[in-house]
BAFI-3210 file (N, C-alpha, C; in Angstrom, 3 decimals, decimal comma, padded with zeros to 6 digits):
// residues 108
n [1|2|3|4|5|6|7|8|9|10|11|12|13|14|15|16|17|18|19|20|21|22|23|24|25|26|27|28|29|30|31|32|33|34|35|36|37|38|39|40|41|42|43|44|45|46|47|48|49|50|51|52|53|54|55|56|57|58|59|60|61|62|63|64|65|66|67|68|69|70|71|72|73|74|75|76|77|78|79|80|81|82|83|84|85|86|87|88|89|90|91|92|93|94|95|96|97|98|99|100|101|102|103|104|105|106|107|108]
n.u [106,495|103,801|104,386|106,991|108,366|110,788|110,608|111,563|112,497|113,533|115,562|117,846|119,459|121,894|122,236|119,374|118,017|119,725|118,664|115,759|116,165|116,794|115,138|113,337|113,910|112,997|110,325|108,402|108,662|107,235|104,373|103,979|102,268|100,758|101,868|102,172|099,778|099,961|101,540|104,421|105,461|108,355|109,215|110,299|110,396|110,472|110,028|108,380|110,862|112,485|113,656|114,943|112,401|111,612|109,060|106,996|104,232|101,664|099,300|096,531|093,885|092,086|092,602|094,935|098,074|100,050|103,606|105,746|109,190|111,477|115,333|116,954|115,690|115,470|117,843|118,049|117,664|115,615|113,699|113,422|111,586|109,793|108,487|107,594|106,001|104,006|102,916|102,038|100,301|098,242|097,166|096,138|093,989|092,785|091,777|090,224|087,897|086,721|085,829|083,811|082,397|081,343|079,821|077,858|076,093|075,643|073,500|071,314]
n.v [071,489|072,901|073,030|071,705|070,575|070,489|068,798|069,676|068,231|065,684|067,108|067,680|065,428|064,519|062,574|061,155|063,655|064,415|062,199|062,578|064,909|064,344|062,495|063,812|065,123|063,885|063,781|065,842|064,877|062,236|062,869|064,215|066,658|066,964|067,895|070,530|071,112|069,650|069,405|068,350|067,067|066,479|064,162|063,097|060,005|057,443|053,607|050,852|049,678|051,272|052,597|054,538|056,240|057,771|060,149|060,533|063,105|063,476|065,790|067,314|069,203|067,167|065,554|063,573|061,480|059,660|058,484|055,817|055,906|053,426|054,271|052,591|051,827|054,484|054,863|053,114|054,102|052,834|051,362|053,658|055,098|053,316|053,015|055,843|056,482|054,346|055,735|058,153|057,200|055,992|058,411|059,421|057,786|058,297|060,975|059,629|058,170|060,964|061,841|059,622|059,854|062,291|062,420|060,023|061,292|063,359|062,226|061,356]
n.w [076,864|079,139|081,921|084,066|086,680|089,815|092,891|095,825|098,128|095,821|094,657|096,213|096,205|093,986|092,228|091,576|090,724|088,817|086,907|086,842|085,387|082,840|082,663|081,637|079,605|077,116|077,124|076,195|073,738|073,296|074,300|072,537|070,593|072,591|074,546|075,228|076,822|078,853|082,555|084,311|087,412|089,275|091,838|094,839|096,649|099,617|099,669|100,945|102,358|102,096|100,182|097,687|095,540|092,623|092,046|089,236|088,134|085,912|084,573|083,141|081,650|081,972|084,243|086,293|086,779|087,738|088,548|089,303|090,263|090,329|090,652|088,918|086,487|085,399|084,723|082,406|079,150|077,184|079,117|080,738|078,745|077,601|080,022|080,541|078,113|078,990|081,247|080,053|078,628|080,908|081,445|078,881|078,959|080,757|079,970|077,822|079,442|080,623|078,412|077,460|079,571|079,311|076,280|077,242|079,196|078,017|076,187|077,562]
ca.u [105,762|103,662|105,627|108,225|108,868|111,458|110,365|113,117|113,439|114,349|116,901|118,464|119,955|122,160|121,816|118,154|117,841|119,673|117,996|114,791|116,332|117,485|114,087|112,066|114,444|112,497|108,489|108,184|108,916|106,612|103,971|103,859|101,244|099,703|103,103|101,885|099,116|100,309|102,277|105,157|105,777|108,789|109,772|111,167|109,602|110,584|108,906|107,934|111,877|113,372|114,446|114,183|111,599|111,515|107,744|106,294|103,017|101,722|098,827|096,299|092,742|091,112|093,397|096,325|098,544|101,513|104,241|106,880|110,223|113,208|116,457|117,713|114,935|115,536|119,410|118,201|117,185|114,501|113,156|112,881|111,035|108,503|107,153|106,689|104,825|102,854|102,161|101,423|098,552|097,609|096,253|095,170|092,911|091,594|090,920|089,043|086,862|086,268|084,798|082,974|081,318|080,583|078,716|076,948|075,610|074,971|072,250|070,210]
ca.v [071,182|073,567|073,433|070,882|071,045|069,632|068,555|070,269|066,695|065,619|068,191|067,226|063,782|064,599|061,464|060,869|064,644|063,892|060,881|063,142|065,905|063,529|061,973|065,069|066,165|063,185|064,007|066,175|063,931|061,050|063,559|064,578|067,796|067,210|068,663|071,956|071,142|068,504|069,272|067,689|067,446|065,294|063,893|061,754|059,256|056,272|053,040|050,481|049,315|052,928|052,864|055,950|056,007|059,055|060,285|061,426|063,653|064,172|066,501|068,260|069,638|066,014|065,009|063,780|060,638|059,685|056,611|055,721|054,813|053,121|054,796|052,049|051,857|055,816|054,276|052,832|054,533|051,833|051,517|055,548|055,401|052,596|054,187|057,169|056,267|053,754|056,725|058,901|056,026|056,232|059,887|059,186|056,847|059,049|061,632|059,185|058,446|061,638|061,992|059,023|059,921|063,484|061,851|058,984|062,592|064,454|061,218|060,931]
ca.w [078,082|079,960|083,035|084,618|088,270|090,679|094,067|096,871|098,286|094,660|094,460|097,493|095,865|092,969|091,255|091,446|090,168|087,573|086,065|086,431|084,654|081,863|081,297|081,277|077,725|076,429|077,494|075,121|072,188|073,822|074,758|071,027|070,349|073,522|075,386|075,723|077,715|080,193|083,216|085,093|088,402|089,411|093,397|095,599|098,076|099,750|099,291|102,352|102,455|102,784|098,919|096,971|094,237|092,366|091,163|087,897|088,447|085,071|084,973|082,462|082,076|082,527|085,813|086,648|086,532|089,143|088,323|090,608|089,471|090,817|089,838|087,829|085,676|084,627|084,302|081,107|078,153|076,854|080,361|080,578|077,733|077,952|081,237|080,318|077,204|079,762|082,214|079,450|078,321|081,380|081,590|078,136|079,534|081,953|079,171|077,002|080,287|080,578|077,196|077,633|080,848|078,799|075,475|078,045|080,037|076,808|075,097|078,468]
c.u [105,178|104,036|106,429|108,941|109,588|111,010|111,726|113,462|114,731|115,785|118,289|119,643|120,412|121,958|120,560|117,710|118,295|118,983|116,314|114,622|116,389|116,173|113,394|112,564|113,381|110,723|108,409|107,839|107,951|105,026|103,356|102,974|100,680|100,672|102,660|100,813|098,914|101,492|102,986|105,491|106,758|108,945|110,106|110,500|110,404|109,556|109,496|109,675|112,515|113,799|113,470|113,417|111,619|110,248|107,584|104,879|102,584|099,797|097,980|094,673|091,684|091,374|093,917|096,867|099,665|101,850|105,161|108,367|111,593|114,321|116,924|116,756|115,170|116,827|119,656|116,878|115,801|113,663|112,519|111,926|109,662|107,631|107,051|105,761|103,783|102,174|102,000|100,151|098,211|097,009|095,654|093,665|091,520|091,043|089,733|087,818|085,870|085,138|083,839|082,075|080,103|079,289|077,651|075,716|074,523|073,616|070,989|069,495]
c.v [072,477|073,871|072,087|071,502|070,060|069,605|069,155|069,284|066,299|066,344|068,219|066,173|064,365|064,056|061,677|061,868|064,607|062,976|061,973|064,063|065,056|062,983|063,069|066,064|065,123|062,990|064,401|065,608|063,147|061,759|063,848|066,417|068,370|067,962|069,828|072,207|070,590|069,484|068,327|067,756|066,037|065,497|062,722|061,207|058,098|054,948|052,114|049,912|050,024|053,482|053,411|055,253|057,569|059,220|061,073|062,096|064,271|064,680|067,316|068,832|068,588|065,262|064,690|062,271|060,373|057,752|056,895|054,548|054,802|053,331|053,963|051,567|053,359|055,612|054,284|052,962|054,115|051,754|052,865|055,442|054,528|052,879|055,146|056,556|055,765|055,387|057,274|058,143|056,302|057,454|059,879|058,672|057,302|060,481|060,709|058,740|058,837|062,112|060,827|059,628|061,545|062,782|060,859|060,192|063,417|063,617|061,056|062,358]
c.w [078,638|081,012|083,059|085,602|088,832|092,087|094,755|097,621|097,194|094,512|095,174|097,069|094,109|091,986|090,676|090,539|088,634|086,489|085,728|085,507|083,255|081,292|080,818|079,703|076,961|076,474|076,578|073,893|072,660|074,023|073,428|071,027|071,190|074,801|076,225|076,885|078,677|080,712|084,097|086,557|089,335|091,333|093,641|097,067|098,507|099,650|100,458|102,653|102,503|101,247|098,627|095,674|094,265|091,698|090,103|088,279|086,981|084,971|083,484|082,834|082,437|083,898|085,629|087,048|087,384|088,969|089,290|089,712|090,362|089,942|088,866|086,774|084,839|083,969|082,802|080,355|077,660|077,628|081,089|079,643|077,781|079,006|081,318|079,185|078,240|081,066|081,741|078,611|079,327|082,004|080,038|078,106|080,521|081,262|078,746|078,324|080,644|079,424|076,796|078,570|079,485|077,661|076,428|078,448|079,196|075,938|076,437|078,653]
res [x|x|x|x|x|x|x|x|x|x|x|x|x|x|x|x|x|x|x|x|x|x|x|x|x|x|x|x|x|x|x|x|x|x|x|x|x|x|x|x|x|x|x|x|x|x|x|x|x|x|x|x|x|x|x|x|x|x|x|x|x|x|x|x|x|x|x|x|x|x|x|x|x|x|x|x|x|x|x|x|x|x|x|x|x|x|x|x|x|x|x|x|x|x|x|x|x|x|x|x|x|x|x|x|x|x|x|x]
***
């Protein structure tokens, strides 16, 4: 990974910290080649019912991606894993975009 940051909320909440620490061994691998040039940036918010959600901010030279996850989703393994892949599609998504908008730019 190019970086991987903890929010000082985050940090605050042992648990939650944990679970963040725990998925972020597994970005990498999910991330594949493109690791090096994405950044992380994890935190902690509440959502309209007071419950913690902890955020993903993932981040490269085309912009930047943000999931929200309830602790017991990071709990389990399978569930860790399927949203990150899905929030790492979705900054994929917003590369290929990007390189659409560019070729569309580059024929006119």
């Amino acid at each position: 990974m190019k970086t991987i940051r903890f929010g000082d909320a985050l940090q605050e909440f042992s648990e939650e910290f944990a679970l963040a620490r725990n998925a972020s061994e597994i970005l990498p691998e999910i991330l594949g080649p493109s690791a090096s040039l994405v950044e992380a940036e994890w935190g902690l918010e509440n959502d309209l019912k007071g419950r913690a959600l902890i955020t993903l901010r993932l981040k490269d030279f085309t912009g930047e991606v943000v999931g929200k996850f309830a602790p017991d989703e990071l709990r389990s393994p399978s569930q860790t894993s399927f949203r990150l892949y899905r929030l790492w599609g979705d900054l994929l998504q917003v590369q290929n975009e990007m390189q659409l908008k560019a070729l569309q730019e580059s024929r006119v």
